[in-house]
C-alpha angles and dihedrals in degrees: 000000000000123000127233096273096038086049091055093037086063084032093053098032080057097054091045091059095042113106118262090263090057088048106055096045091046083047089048092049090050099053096046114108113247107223102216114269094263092052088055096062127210116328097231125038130186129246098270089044104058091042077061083052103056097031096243128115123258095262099048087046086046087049092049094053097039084052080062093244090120114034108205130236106237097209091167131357098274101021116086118187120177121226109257089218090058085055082051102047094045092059091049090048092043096049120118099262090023126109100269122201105220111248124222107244124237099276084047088058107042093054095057081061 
């Protein structure tokens, strides 16, 4: 078994050798604050939570993830949680100045239904 600084020397020769591409989003990741563990929440939530979350009802968060925008956790067979960083993922990219994905509008929606 390797020891700490065995372990980031390979860590560190492999992300010299990445593509550019690898680098900058391991770069990015690096750089990105980490929020203590409490702050972060639970990593799964179920439906009427993340609804909360994003400040929607149920059935325009259902019709999002029926629209295939969320993709649910089955933790068991008949119970669906959604990933919290998901939740996450889908504000930033939603943010004015962001990278928006474009959303199916109600009638869209209704008729995937």
């Amino acid at each position: 078994m390797k020891n700490d600084r065995q372990l980031t020397t390979a860590i560190l020769d492999e992300l010299m050798r990445a593509e550019p591409q690898r680098k900058a989003a391991a770069l990015a990741a690096l750089r990105r604050p980490l929020a203590p563990a409490a702050d972060r929440g639970p990593l799964l939530v179920g439906m009427a939570e993340a609804s909360r979350i994003l400040g929607v009802s149920r059935t325009t968060f259902w019709n999002l993830v029926r629209a295939g925008r969320f993709r649910p956790v089955a933790v068991t067979p008949t119970c669906r949680r959604i990933a919290r960083r998901d939740l996450d993922e889908y504000v930033a990219a939603s943010r004015v100045g962001g990278t928006p994905q474009p959303v199916q509008d109600a009638a869209a929606c209704a008729a995937a239904r």
